[in-house]
C-alpha positions in Angstrom: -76.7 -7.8 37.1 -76.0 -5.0 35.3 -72.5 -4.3 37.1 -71.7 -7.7 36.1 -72.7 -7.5 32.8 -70.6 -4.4 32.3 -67.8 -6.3 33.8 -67.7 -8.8 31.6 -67.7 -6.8 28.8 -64.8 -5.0 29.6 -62.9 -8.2 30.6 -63.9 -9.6 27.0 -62.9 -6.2 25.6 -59.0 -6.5 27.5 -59.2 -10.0 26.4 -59.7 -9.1 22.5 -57.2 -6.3 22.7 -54.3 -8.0 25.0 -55.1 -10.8 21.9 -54.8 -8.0 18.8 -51.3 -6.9 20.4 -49.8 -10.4 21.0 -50.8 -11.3 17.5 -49.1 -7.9 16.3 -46.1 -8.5 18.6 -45.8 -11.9 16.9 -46.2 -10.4 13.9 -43.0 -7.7 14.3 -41.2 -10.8 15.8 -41.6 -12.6 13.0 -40.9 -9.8 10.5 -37.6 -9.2 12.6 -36.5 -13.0 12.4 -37.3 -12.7 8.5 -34.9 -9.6 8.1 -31.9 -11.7 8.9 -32.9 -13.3 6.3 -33.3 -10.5 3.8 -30.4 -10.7 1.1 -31.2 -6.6 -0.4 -32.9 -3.7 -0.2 -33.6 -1.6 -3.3 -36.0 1.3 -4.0 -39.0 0.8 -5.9 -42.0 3.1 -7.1 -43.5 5.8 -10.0 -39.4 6.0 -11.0 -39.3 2.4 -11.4 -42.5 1.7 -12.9 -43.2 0.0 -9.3 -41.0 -3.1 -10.3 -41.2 -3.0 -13.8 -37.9 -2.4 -13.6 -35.4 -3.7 -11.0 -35.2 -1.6 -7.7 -32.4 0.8 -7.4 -30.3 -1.0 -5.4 -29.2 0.3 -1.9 -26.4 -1.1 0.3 -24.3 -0.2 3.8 -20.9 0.1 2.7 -19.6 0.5 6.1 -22.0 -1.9 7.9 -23.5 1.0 10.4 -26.7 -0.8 9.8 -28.0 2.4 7.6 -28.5 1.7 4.0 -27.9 4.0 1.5 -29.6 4.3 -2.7 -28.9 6.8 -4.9 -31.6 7.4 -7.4 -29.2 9.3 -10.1 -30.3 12.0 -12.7 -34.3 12.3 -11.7 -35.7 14.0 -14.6 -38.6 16.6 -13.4 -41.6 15.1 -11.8 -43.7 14.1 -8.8 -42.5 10.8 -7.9 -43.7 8.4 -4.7 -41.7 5.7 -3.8 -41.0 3.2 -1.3 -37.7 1.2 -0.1 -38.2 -3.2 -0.3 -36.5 -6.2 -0.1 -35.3 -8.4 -1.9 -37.9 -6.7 -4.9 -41.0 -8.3 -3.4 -43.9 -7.0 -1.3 -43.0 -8.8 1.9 -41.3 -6.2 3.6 -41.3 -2.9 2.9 -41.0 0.6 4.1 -42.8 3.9 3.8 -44.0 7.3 5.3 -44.9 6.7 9.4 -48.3 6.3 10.0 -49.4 7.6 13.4 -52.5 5.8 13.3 -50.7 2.2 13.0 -48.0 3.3 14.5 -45.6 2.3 11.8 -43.4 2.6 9.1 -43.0 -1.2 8.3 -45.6 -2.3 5.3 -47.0 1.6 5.4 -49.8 2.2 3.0 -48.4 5.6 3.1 -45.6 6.2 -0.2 -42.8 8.8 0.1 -43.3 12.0 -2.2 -41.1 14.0 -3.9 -40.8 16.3 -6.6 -38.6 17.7 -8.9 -38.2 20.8 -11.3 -35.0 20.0 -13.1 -32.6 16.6 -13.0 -31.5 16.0 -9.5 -30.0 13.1 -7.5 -32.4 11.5 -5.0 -30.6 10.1 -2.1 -32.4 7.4 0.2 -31.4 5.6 3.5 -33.2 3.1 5.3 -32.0 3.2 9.2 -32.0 0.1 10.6 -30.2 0.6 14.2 -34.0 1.3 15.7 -35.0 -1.4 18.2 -38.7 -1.5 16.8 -38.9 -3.3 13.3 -41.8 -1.3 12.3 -40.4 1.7 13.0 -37.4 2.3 10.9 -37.2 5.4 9.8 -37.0 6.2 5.7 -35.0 9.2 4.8 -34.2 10.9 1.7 -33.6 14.3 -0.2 -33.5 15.7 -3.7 -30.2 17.5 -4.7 -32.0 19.9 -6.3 -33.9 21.1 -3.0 -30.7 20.7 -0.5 -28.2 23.4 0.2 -24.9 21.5 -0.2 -22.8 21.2 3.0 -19.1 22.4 3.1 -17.6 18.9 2.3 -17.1 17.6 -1.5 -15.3 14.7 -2.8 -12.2 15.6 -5.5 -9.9 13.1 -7.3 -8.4 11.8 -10.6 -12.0 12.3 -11.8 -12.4 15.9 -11.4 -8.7 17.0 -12.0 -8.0 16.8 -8.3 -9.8 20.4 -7.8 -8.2 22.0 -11.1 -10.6 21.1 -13.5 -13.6 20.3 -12.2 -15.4 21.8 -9.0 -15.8 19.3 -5.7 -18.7 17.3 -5.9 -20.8 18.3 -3.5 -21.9 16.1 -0.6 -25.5 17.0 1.3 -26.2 16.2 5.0 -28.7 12.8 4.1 -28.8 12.5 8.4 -27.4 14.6 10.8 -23.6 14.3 10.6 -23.7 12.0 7.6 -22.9 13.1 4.3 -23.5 12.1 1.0 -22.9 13.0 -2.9 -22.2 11.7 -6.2 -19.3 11.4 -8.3 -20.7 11.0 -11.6 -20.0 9.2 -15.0 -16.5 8.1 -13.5 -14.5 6.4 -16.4 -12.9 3.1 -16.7 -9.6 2.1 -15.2 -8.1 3.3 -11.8 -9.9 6.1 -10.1 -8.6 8.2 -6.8 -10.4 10.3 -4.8 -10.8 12.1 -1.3 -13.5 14.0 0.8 -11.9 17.2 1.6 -14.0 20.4 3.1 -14.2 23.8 1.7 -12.5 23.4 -1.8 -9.4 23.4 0.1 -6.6 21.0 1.3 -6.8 22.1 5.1 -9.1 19.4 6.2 -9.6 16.3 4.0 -9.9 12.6 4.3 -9.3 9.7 3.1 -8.4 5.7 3.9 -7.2 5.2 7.4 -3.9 4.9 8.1 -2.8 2.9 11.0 0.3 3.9 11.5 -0.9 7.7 12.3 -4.5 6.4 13.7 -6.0 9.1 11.3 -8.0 9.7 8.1 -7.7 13.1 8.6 -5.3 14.4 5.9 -4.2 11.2 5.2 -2.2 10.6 2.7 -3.8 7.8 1.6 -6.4 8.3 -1.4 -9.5 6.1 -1.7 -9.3 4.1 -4.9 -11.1 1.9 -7.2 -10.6 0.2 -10.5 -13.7 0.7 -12.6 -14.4 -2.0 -15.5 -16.8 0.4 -17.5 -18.3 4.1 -17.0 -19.6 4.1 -13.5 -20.9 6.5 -10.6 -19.4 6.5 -7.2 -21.3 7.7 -4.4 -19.5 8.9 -1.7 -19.8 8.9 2.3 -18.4 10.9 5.2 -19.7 10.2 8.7 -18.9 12.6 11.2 -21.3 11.0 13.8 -17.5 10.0 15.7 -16.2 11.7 18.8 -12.9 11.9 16.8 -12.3 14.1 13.7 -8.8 12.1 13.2 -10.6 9.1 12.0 -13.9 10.0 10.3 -14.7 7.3 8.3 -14.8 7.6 4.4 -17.2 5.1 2.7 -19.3 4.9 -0.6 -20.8 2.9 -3.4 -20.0 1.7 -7.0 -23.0 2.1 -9.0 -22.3 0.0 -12.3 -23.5 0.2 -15.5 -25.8 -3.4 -14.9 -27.1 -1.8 -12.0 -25.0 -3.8 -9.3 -23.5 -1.7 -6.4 -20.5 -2.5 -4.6 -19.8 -1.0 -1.3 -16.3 -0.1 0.2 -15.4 1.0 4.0 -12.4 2.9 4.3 -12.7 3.8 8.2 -10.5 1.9 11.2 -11.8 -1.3 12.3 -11.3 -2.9 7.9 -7.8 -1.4 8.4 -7.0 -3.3 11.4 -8.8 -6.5 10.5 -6.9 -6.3 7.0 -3.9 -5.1 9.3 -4.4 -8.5 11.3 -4.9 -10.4 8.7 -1.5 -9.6 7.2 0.3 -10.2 10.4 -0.8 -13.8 10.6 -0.7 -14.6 6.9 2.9 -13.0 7.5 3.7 -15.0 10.4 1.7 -18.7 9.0 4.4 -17.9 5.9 7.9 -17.4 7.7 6.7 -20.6 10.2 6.0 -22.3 6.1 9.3 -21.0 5.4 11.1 -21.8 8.0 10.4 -25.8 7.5 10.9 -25.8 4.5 14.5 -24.1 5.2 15.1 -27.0 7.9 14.1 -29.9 5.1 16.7 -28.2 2.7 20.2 -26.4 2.8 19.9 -25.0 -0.4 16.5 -23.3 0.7 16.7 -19.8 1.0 15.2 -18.1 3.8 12.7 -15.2 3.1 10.1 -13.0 5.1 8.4 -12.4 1.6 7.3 -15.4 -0.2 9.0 -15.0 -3.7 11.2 -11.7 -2.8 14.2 -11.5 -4.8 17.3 -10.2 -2.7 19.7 -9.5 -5.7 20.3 -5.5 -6.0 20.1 -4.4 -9.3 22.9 -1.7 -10.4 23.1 1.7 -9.1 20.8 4.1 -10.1 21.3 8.0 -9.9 19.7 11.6 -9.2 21.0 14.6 -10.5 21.0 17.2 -7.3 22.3 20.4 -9.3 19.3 22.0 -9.6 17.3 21.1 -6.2 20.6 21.3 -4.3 19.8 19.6 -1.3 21.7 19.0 1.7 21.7 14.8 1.2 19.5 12.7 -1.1 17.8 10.1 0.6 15.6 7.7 -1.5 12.7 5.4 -0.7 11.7 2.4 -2.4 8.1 0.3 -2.3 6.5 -2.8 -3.7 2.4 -1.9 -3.7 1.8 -5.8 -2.4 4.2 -4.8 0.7 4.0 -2.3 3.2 7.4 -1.5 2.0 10.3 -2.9 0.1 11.8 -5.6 2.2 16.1 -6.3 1.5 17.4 -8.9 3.3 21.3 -8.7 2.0 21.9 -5.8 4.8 21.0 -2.7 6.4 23.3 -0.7 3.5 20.6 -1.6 1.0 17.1 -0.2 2.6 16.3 -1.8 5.7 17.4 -1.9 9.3 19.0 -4.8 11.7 16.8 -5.0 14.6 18.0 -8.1 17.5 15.1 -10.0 19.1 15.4 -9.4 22.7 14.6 -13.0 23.8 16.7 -15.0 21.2 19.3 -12.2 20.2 18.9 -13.6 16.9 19.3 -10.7 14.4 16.4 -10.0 11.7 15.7 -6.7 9.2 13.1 -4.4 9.6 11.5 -2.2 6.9 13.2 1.6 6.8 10.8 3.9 7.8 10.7 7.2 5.6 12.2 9.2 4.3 14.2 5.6 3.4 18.2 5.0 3.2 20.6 8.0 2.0 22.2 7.8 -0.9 25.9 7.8 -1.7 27.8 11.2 -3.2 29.4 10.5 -6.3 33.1 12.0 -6.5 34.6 12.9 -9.8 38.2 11.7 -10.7 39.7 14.4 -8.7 38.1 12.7 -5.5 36.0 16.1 -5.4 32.2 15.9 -4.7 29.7 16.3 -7.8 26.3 16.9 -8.0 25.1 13.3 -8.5 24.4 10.4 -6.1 23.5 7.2 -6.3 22.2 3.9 -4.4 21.7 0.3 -5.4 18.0 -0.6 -4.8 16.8 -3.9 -4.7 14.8 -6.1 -7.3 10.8 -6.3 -7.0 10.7 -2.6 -6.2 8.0 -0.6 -8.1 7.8 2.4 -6.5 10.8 5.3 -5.7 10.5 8.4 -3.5 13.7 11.0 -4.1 14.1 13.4 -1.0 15.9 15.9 0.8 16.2 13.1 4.0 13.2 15.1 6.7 11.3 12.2 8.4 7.4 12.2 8.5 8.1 13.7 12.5 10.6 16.7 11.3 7.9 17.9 9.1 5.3 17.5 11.8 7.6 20.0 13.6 7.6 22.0 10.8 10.8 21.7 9.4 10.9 21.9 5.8 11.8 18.9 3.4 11.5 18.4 -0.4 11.0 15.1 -2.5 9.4 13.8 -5.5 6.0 12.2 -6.3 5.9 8.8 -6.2 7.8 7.3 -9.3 7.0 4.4 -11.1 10.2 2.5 -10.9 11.6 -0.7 -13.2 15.1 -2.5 -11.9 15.7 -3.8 -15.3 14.9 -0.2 -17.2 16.0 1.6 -14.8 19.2 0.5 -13.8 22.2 2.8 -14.6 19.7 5.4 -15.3 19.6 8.9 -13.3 16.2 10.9 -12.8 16.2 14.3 -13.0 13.7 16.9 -11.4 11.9 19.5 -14.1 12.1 22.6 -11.6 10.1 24.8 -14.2 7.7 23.0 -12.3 7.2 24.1 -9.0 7.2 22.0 -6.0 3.3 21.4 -4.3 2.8 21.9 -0.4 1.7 19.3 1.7 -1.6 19.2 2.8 -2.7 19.7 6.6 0.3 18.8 9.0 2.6 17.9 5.9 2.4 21.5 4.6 5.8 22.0 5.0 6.6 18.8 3.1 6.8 19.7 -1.0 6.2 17.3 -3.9 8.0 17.9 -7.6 5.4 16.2 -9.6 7.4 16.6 -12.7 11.0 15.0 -14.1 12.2 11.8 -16.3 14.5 8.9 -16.3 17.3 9.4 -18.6 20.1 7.2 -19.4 23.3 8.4 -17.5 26.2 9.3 -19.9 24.8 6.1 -21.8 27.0 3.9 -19.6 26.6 0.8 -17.3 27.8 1.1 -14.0 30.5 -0.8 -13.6 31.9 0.8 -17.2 31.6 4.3 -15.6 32.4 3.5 -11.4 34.5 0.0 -11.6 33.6 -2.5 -10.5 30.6 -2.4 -8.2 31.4 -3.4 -4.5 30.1 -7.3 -3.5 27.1 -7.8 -1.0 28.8 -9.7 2.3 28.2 -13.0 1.0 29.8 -12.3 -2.4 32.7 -11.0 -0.4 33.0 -14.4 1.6 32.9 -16.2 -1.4 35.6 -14.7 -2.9 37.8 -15.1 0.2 37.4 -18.4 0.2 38.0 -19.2 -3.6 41.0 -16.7 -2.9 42.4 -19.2 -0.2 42.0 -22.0 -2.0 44.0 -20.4 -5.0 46.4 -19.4 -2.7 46.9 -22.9 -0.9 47.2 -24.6 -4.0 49.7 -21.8 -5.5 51.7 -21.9 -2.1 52.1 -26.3 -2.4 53.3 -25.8 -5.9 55.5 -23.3 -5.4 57.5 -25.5 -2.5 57.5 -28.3 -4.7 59.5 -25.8 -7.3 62.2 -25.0 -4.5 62.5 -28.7 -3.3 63.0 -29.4 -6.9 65.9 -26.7 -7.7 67.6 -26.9 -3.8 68.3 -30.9 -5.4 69.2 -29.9 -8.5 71.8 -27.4 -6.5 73.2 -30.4 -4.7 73.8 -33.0 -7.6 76.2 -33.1 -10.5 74.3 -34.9 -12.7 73.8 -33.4 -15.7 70.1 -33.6 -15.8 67.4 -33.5 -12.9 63.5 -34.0 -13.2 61.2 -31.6 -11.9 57.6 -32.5 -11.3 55.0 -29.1 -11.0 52.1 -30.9 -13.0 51.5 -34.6 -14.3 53.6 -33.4 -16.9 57.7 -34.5 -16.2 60.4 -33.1 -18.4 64.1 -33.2 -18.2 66.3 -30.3 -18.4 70.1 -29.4 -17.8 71.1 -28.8 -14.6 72.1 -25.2 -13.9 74.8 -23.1 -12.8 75.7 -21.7 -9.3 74.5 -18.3 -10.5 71.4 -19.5 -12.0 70.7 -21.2 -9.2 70.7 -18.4 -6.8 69.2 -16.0 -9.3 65.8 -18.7 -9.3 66.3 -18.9 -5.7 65.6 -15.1 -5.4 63.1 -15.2 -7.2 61.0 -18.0 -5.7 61.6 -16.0 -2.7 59.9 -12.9 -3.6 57.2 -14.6 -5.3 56.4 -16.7 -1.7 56.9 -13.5 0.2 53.9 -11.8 -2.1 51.8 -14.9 -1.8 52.0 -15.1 1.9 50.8 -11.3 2.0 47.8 -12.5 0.2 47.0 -15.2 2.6 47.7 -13.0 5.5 45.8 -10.3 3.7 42.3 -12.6 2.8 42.9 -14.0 6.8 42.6 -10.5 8.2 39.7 -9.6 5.9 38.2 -13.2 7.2 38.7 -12.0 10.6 
């Protein structure tokens, strides 16, 4: 009896505790199906007044599933805190507590404390496959030796007036730091590591499959006074592309967060392509419902050229002068007159149709202007076309000559107006020294200094004649040529019908017709006649070589 009794004890016992953990496992089932639910995550506690302020918003910028808050400026103090969402008590995270087995709805708070102002960074990792045991981690900039990576930009002088911002490793491999008090208008910045420009990163560039040295900087147009919190994760097998994210911290207390790394490049990539693509197929029918349609790859892309515009080569001296021209909606300017003005014919295999291409850098050479001796100067010059905003001057090395380390020159990236511009010549200020690249591009070097000047205060086609026709101006003008000529050619054998009768009559008048207009005139003599006669044949002879001449330029 006693067995027995024992035995049902401990049946009722297993009973009791198989029901406590099925209640529990219900309970973190149902707390995971109300996390996809959860709209934020902020932090809340002692530096808060627990919620008697908003939480300090906290957000995954580069959707790793770890979120990050940035507690800025801590004045001195103990503080204990916890991370929430969406500022209620529902869910919430704090220290783990062994006994429960838990981290979700802890009674334990997080602890720190401070001796002077610090930054107190917080993440909430939510990869974990147990709900109740995500992890909460966090440091005080004040207690953390700073790692060898530091963001510099617009905001700190790029590196010459202000030090690198430190970044501090939050998790292992993931680093994070504060740009602070970032002011209005458009900011740029990069991560690079050791103060120096031999390892750095930035938005990834598909073309090169990197973010390592690219040359891309990460950028953001601030409204007001702001701080941006910056991210590097070097959790990836490949250094090329380790991802650069962070956060906007506004004035209101919003965050915003930005990615930076591959897969938003290719998705944006993608989504290009196909707006691209939906737009020509747009284009293209609309071209087929209308002659006078004109067909472009870019919706509302001018093709007219603008005049030449110039760059004065006596001081740099370079070999050539190639120049490269940008619109910052486009990957690159797009010219569809011909390859002479930026881009390149390309033939579609399948259809043979020909199409244009973007040039690649370092762009399209430009043109040596020759003095009126026919002898070489130091200027050149190159029509660029309309809706360009951008202009690169260099001495023609291609991104993969530098790679090999040859050396090439060019300017900074020029702002660039086709109606201010125009006839204008930019010249280099080489006081200024010329910058090195950075990483593979250090034998690549920038002029960062120089101006637009007006060029002997003359237009164009004042100072050069007349400035040569795009191919379809040049058909045109054959044709209006041919037509002149035609109608010249039918007058003129009307004249020599009209004097080879006056030659054979004797009437003392003859009428000649050459317009609507008829008049009557005396007839005239045998030497007149032959002088006329000569004449008219000279004058047919010179048209016919400008019909001949406007057939062979046809052909």
């Amino acid at each position: 009896m006693q067995t027995k009794k024992i035995i049902g004890i401990a049946l009722a016992a297993s009973l009791v505790s198989s029901m406590v953990a099925i209640t529990a496992s219900a309970a973190a089932m149902t707390s995971n199906e109300d996390f996809a639910n959860i709209e934020s995550l902020g932090i809340v506690g002692s530096l808060t007044g627990w919620g008697e302020q908003p939480d300090i918003a906290m957000d995954d910028a580069d959707g790793d599933g770890i979120y990050i808050g940035v507690v800025r400026d801590l004045a001195a103090g103990e503080y204990q805190f916890k991370v929430r969402a969406d500022g209620n008590w529902d869910n919430s995270w704090g220290v783990y507590e062994e006994e429960y087995d838990r981290t979700f709805n802890s009674q334990t708070n997080c602890s720190v404390s401070v001796t002077e102002k610090t930054d107190l960074i917080v993440a909430l990792d939510t990869n974990g496959d147990d709900f109740n045991l995500w992890p909460v981690t966090f440091l005080s900039t004040e207690a953390s030796q700073p790692s060898k990576y530091g963001a510099v930009g617009s905001m700190t002088g790029w590196g010459n007036d202000d030090p690198d911002a430190p970044l501090y490793e939050l998790l292992p491999n993931l680093f994070v730091g504060t740009l602070h008090d970032v002011p209005a208008g458009e900011q740029q910045f990069k991560v690079r590591a050791n103060g120096t420009w031999d390892e750095s990163y930035g938005v990834y560039e598909l073309d090169y499959d990197r973010t390592n040295n690219s040359q891309t900087n990460c950028a953001e147009t601030l409204e007001d006074t702001a701080d941006i919190v910056v991210m590097l994760d070097t959790r990836g097998e490949d250094d090329q592309i380790w991802p650069v994210s962070y956060l906007v911290y506004n004035a209101d207390g919003t965050t915003k967060g930005v990615y930076t790394g591959k897969e938003k490049e290719e998705e944006e990539s993608q989504e290009s392509q196909e707006s691209q693509e939906s737009q020509e197929s747009q284009e293209s029918e609309e071209s087929q419902e209308s002659e006078e349609s004109q067909v472009s790859d870019l919706d509302g892309y001018d093709t007219q050229v603008t005049d030449y515009i110039y760059f004065d080569n006596s001081e740099t001296q370079w070999d050539e002068v190639w120049a490269y021209w940008w619109h910052p909606d486009y990957a690159r300017t797009w010219d569809l007159t011909g390859a002479d003005h930026g881009c390149v014919v390309v033939v579609n295999e399948e259809t043979g149709e020909e199409g244009y291409e973007p040039t690649a850098f370092p762009g399209t050479k430009m043109e040596q202007v020759l003095d009126e001796n026919g002898e070489p100067t130091d200027i050149w010059q190159i029509r660029v076309p309309f809706n360009a905003q951008k202009i690169i001057f260099g001495s023609g090395k291609s991104d993969a000559q530098i790679q090999e380390g040859e050396t090439g020159y060019q300017t900074a990236d020029l702002d660039f107006n086709a109606e201010e511009n125009a006839g204008q010549i930019y010249t280099i200020d080489t006081s200024v020294e010329a910058v090195p690249g950075r990483g593979i591009e250090k034998t690549k070097y920038k002029y960062n200094a120089g101006a637009w000047t007006n060029y002997d205060g003359l237009f164009n086609s004042e100072h050069f004649g007349e400035i040569p026709s795009t191919p379809e101006e040049d058909s045109q003008a054959s044709e209006e040529v041919s037509d002149a000529s035609e109608e010249s050619t039918e007058s003129t054998t009307s004249e020599v019908s009209t004097v080879s009768e006056a030659s054979k009559t004797t009437s003392t008048t003859t009428t000649t017709t050459t317009t609507t207009t008829t008049s009557t005139v005396d007839a005239p003599k045998t030497g007149d006649v032959a002088m006329a006669a000569g004449f008219i044949a000279i004058l047919a002879a010179a048209l016919g070589a400008v019909v001949l001449a406007v057939k062979k330029k046809r052909v």
